[in-house]
N, CA, C and O atoms as a Maestro MAE file, in Angstrom:
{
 s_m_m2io_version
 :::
 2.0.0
}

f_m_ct {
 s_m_title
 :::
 protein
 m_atom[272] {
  # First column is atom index #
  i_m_mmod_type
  r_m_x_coord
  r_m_y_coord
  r_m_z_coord
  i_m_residue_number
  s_m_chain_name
  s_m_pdb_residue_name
  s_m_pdb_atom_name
  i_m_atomic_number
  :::
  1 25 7.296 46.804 -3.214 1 A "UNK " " N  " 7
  2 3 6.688 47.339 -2.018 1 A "UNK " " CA " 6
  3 2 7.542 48.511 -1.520 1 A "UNK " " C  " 6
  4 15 8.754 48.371 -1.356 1 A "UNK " " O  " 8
  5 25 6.998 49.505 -1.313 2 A "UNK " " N  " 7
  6 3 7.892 50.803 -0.428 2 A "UNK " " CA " 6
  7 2 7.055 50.746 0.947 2 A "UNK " " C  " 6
  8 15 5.957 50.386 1.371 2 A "UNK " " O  " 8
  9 25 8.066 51.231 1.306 3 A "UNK " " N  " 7
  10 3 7.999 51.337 2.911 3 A "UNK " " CA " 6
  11 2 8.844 53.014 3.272 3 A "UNK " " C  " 6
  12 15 9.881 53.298 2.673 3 A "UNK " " O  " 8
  13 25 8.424 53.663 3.966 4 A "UNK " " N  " 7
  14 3 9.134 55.116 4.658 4 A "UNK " " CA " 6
  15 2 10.185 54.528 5.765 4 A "UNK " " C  " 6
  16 15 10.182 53.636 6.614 4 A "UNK " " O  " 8
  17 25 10.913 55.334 5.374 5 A "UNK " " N  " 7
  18 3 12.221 55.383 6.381 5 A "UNK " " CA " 6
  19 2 12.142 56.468 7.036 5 A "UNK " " C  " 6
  20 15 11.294 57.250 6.607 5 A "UNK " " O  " 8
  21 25 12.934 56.911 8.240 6 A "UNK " " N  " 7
  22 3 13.119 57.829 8.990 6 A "UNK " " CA " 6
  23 2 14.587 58.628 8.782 6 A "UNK " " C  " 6
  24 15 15.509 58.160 9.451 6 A "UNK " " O  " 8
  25 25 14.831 59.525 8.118 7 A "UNK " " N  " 7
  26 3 16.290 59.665 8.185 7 A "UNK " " CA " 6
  27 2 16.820 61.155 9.082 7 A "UNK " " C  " 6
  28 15 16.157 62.100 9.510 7 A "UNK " " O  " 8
  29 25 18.255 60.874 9.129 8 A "UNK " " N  " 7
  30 3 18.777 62.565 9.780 8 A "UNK " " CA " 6
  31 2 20.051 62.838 8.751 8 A "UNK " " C  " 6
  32 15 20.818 62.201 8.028 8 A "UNK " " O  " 8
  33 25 19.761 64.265 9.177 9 A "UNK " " N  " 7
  34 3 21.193 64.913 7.709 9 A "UNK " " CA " 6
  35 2 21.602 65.891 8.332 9 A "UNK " " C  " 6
  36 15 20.938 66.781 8.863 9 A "UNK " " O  " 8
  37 25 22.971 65.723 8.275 10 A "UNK " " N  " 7
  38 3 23.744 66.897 9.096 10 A "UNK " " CA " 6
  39 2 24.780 66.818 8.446 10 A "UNK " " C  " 6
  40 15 25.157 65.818 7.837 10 A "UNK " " O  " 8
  41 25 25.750 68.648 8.566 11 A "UNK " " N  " 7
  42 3 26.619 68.774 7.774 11 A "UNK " " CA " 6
  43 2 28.040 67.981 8.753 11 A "UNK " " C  " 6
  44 15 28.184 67.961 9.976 11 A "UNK " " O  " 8
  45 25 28.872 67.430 7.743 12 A "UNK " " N  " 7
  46 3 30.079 67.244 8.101 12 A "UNK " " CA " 6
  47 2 31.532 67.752 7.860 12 A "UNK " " C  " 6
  48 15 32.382 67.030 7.337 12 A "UNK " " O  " 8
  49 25 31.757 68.932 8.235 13 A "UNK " " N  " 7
  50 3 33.574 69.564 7.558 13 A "UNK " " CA " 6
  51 2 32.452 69.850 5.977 13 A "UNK " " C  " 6
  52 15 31.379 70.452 6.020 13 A "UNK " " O  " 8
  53 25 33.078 69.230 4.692 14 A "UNK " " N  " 7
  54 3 32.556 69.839 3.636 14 A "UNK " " CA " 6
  55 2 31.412 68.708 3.257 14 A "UNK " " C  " 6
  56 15 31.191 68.940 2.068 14 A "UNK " " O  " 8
  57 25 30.822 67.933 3.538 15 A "UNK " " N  " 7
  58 3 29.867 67.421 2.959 15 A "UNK " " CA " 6
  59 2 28.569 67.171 4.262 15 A "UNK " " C  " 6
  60 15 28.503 67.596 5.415 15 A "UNK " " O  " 8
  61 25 27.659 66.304 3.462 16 A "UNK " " N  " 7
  62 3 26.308 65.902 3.997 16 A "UNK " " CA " 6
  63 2 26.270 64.568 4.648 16 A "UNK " " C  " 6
  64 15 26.598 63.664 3.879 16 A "UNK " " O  " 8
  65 25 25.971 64.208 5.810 17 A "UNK " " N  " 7
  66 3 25.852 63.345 5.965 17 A "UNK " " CA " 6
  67 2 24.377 62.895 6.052 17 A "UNK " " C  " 6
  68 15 23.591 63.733 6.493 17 A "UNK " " O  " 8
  69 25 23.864 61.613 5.672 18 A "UNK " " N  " 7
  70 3 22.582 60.734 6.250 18 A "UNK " " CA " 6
  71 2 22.575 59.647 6.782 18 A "UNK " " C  " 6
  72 15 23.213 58.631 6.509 18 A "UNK " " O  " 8
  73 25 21.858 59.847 7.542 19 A "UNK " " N  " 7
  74 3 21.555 58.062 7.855 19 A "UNK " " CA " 6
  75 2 20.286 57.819 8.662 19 A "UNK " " C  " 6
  76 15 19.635 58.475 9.476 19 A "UNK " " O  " 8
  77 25 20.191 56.542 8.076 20 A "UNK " " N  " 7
  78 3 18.980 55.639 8.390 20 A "UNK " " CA " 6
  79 2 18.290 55.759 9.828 20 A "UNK " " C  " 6
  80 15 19.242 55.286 10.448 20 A "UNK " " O  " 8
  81 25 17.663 55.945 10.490 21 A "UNK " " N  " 7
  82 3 17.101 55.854 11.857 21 A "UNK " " CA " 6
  83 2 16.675 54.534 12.356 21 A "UNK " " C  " 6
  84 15 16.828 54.237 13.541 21 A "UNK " " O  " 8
  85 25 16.085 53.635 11.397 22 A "UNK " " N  " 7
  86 3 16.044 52.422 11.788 22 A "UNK " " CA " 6
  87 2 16.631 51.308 11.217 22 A "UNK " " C  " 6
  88 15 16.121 50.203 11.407 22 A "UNK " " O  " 8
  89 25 17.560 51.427 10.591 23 A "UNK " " N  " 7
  90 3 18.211 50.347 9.809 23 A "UNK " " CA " 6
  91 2 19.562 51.309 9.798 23 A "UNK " " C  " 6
  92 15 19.574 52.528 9.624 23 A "UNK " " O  " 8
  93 25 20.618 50.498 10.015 24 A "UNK " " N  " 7
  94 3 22.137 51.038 10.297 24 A "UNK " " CA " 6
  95 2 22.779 50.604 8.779 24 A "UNK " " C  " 6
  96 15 23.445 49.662 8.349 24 A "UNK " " O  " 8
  97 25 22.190 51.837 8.230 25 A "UNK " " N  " 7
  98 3 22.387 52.495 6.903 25 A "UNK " " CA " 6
  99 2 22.825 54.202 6.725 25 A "UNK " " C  " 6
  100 15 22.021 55.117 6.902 25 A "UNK " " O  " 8
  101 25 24.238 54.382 6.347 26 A "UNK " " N  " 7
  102 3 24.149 55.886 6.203 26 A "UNK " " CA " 6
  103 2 25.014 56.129 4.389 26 A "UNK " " C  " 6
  104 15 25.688 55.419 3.643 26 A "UNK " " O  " 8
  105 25 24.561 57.308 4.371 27 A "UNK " " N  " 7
  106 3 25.331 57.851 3.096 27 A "UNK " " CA " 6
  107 2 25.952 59.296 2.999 27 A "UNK " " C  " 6
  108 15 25.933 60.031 3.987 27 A "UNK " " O  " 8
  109 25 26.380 59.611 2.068 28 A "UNK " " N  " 7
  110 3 27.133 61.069 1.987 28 A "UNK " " CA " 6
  111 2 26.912 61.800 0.735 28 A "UNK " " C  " 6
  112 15 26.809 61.103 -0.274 28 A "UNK " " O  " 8
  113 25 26.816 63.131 0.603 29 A "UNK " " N  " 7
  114 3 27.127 63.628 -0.299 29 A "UNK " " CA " 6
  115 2 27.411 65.194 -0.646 29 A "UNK " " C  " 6
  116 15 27.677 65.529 0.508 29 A "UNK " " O  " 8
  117 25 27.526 66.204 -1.275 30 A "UNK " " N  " 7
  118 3 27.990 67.522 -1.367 30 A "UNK " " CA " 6
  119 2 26.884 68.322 -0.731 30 A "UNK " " C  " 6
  120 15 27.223 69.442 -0.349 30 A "UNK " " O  " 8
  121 25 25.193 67.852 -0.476 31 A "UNK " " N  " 7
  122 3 24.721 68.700 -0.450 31 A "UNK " " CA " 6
  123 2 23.469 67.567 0.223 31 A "UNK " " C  " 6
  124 15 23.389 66.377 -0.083 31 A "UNK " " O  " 8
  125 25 22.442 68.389 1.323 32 A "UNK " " N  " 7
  126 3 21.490 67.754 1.951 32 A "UNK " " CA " 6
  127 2 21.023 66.682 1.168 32 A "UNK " " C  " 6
  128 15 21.043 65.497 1.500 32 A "UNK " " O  " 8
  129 25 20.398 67.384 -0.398 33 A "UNK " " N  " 7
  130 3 19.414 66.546 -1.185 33 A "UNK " " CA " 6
  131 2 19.975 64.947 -1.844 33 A "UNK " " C  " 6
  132 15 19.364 63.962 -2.258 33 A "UNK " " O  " 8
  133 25 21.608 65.322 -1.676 34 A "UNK " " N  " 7
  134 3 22.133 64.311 -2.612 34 A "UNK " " CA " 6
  135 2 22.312 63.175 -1.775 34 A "UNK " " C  " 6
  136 15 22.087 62.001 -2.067 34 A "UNK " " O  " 8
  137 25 23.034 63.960 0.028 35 A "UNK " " N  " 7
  138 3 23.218 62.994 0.703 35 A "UNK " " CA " 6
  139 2 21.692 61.570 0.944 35 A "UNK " " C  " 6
  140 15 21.641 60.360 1.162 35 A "UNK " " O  " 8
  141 25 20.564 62.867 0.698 36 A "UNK " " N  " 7
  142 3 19.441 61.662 1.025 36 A "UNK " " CA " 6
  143 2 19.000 60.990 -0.434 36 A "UNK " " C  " 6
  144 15 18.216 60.041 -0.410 36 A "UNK " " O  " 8
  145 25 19.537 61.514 -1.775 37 A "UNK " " N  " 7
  146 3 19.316 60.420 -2.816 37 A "UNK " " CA " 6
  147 2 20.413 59.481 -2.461 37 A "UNK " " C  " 6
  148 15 20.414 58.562 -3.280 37 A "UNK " " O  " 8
  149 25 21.067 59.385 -1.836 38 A "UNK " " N  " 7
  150 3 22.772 58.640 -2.162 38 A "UNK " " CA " 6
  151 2 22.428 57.580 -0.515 38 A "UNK " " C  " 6
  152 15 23.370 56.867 -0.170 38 A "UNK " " O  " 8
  153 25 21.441 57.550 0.167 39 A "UNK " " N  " 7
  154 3 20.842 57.202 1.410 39 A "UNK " " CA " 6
  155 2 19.641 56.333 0.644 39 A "UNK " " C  " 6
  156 15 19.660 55.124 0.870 39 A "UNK " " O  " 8
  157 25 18.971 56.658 0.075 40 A "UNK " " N  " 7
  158 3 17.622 55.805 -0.763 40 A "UNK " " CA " 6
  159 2 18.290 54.668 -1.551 40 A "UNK " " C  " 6
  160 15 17.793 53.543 -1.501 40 A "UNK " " O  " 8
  161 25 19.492 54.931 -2.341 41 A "UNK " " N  " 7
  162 3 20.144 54.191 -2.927 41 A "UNK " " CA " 6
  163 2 20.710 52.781 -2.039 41 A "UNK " " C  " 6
  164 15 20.557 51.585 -2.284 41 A "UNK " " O  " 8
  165 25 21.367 53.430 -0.999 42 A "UNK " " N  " 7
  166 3 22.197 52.341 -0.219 42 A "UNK " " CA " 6
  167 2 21.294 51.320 0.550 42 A "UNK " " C  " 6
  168 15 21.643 50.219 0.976 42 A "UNK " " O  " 8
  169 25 19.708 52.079 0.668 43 A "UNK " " N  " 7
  170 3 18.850 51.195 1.047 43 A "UNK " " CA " 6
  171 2 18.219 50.356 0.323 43 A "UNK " " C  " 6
  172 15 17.720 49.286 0.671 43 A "UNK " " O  " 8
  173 25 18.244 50.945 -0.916 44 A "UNK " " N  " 7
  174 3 17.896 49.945 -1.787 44 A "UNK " " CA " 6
  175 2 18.641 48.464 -1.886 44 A "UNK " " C  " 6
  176 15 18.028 47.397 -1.916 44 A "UNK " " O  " 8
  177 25 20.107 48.612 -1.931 45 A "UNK " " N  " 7
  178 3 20.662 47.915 -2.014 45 A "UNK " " CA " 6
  179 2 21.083 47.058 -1.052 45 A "UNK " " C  " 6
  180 15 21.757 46.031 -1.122 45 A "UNK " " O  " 8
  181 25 20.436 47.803 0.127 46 A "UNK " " N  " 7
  182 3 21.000 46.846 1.259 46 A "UNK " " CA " 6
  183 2 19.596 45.864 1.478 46 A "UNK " " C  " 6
  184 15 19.912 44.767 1.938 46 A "UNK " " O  " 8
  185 25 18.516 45.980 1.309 47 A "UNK " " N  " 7
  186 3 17.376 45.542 0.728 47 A "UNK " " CA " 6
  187 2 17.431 44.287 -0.318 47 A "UNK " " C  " 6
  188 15 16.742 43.267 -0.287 47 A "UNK " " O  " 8
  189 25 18.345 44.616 -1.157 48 A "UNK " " N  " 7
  190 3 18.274 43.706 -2.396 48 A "UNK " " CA " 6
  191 2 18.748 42.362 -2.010 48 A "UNK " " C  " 6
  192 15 19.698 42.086 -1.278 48 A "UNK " " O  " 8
  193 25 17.826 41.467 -2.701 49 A "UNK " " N  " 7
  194 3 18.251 40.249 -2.287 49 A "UNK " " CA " 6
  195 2 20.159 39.898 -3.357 49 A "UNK " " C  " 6
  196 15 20.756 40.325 -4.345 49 A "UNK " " O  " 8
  197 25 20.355 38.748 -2.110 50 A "UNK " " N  " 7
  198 3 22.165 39.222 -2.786 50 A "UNK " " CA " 6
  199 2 22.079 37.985 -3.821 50 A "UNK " " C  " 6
  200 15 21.431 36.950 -3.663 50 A "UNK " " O  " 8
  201 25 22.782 38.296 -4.772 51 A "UNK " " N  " 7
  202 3 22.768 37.199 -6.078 51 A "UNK " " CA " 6
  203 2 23.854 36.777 -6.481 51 A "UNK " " C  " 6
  204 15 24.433 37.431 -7.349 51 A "UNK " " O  " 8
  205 25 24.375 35.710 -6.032 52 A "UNK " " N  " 7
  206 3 26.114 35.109 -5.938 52 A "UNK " " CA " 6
  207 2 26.185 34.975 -7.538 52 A "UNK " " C  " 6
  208 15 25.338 34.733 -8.397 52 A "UNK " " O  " 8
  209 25 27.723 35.267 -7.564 53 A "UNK " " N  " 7
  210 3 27.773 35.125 -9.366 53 A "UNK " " CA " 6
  211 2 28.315 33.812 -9.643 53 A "UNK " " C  " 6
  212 15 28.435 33.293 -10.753 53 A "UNK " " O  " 8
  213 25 28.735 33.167 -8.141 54 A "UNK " " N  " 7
  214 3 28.858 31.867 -8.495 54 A "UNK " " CA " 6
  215 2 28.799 31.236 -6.983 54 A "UNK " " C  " 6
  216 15 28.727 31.893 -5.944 54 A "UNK " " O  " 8
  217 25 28.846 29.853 -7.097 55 A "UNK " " N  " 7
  218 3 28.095 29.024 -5.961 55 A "UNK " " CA " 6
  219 2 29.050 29.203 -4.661 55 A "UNK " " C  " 6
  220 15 30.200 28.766 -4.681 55 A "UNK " " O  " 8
  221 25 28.574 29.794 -3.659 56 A "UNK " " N  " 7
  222 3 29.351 30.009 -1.969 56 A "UNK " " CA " 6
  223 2 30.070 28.983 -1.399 56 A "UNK " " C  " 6
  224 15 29.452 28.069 -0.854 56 A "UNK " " O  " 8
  225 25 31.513 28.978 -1.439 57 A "UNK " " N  " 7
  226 3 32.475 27.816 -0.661 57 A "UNK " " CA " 6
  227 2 32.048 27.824 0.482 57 A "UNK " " C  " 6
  228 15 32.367 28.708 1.277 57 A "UNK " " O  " 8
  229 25 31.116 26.684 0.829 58 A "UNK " " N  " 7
  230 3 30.491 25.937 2.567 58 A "UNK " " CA " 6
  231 2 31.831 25.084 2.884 58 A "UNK " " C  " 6
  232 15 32.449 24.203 2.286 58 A "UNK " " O  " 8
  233 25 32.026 25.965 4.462 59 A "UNK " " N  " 7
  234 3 33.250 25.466 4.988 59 A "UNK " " CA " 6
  235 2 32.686 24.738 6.060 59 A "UNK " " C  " 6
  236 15 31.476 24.530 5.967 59 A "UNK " " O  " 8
  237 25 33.318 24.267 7.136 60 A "UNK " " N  " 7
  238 3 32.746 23.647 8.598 60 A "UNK " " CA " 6
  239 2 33.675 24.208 9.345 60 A "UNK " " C  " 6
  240 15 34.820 24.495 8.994 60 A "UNK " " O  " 8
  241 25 33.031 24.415 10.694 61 A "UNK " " N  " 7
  242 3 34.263 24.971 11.393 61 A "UNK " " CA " 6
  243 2 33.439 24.125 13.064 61 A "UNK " " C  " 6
  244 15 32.266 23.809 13.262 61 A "UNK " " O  " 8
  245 25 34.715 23.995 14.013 62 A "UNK " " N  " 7
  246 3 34.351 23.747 14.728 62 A "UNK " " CA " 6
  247 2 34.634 24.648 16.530 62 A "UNK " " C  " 6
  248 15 35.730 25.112 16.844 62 A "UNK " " O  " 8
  249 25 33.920 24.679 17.059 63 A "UNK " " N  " 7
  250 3 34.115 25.137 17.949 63 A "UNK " " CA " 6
  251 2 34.164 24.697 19.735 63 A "UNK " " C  " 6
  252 15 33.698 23.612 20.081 63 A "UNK " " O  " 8
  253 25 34.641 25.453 20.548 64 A "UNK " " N  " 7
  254 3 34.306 24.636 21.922 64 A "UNK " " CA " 6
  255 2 32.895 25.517 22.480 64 A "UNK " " C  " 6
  256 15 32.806 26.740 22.579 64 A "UNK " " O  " 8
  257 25 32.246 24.883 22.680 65 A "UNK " " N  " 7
  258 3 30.335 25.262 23.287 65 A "UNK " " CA " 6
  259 2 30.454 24.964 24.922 65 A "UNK " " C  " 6
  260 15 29.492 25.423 25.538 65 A "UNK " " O  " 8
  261 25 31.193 24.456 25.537 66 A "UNK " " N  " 7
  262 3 31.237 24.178 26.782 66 A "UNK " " CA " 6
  263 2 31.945 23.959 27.758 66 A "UNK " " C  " 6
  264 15 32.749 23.100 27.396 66 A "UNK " " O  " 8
  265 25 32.195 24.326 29.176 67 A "UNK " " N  " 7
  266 3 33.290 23.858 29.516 67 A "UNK " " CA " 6
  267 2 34.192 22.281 29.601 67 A "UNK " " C  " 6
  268 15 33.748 21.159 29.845 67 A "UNK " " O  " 8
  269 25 35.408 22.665 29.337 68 A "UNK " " N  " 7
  270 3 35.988 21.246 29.330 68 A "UNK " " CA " 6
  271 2 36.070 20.542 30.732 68 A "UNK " " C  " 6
  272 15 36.523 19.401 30.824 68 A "UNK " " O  " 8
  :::
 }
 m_bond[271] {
  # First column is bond index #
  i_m_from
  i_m_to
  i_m_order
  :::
  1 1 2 1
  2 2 3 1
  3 3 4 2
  4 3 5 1
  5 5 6 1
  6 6 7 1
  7 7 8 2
  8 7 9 1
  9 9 10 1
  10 10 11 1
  11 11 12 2
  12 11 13 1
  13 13 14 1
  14 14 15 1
  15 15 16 2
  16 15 17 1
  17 17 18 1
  18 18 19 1
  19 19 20 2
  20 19 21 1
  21 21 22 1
  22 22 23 1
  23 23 24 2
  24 23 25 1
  25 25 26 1
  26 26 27 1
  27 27 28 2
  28 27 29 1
  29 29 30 1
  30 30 31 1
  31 31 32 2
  32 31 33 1
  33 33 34 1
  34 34 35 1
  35 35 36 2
  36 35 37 1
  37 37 38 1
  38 38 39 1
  39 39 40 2
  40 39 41 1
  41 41 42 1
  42 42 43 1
  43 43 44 2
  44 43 45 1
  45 45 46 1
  46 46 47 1
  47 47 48 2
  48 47 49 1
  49 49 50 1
  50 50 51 1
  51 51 52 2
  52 51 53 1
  53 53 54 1
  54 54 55 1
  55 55 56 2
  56 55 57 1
  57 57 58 1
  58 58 59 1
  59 59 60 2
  60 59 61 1
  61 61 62 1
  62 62 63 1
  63 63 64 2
  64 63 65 1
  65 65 66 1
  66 66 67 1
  67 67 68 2
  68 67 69 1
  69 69 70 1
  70 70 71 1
  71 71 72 2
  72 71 73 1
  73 73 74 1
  74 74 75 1
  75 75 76 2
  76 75 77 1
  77 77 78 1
  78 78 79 1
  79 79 80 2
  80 79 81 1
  81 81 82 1
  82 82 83 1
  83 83 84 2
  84 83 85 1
  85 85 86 1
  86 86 87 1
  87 87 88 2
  88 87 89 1
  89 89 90 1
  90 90 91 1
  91 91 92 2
  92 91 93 1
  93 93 94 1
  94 94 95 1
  95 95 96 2
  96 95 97 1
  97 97 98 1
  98 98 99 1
  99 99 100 2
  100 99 101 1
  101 101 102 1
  102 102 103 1
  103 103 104 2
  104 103 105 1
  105 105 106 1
  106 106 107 1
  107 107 108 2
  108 107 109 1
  109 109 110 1
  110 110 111 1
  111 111 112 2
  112 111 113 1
  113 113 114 1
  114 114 115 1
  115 115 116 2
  116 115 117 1
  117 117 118 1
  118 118 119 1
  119 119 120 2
  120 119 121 1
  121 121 122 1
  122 122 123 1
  123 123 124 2
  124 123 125 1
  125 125 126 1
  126 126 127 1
  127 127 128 2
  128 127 129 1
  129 129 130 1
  130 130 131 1
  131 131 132 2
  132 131 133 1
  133 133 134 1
  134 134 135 1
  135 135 136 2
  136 135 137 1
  137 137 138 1
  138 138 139 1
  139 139 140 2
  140 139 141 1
  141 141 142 1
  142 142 143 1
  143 143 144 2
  144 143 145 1
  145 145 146 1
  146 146 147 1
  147 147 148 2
  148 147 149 1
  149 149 150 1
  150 150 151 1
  151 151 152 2
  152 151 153 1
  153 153 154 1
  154 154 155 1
  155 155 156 2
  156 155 157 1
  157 157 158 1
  158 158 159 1
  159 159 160 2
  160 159 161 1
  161 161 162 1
  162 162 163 1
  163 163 164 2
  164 163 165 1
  165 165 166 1
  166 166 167 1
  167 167 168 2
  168 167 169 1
  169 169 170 1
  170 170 171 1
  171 171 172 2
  172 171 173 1
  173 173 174 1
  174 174 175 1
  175 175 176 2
  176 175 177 1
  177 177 178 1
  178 178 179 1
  179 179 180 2
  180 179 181 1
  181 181 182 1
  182 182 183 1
  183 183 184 2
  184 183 185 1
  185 185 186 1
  186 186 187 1
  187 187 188 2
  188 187 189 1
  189 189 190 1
  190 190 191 1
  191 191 192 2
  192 191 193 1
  193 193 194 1
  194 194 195 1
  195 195 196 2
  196 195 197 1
  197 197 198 1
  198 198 199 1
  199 199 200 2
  200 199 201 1
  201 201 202 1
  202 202 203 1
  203 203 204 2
  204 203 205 1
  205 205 206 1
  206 206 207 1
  207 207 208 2
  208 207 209 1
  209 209 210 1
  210 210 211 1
  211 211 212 2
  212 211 213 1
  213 213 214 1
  214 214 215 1
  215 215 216 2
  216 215 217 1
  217 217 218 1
  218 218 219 1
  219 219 220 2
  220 219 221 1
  221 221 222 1
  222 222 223 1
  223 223 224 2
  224 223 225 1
  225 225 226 1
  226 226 227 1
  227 227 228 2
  228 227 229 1
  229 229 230 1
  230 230 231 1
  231 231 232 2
  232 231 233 1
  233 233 234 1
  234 234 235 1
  235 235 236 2
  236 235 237 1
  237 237 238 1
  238 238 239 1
  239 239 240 2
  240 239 241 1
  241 241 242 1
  242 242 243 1
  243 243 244 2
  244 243 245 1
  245 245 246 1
  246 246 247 1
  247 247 248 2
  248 247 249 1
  249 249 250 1
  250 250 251 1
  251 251 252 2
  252 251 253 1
  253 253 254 1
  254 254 255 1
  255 255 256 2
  256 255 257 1
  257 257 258 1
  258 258 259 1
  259 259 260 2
  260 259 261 1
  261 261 262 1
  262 262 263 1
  263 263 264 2
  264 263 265 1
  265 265 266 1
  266 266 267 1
  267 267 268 2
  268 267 269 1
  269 269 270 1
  270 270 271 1
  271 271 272 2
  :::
 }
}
């Protein structure tokens, strides 16, 4: 499924910056076009479902919720 993003690109000292307008996603690169391929990318990935390469240490933790 694609979906449109909204992005902005502005120069920084020597490179490009982008970023996301609605998702707090940005990227960089030498030049407008790259910064927004190098911005499509990071969304992709921030998108991607995450795939553990091995099973997540479930800890417990406890906390105080109320006054004592």
């Amino acid at each position: 499924m694609k979906r449109p993003f909204a992005a902005s690109v502005w120069r920084e000292g020597d490179c490009y910056v982008s970023q996301c307008l609605e998702v707090d996603v940005a990227s960089q690169g030498a030049t407008g076009e790259e910064a927004l391929a190098n911005l499509k990318e990071a969304l992709e990935l921030h998108f991607e479902p995450p795939q553990a390469s091995r099973p997540p240490k479930v800890r417990r933790v406890e906390v105080e919720v109320g006054a004592a």
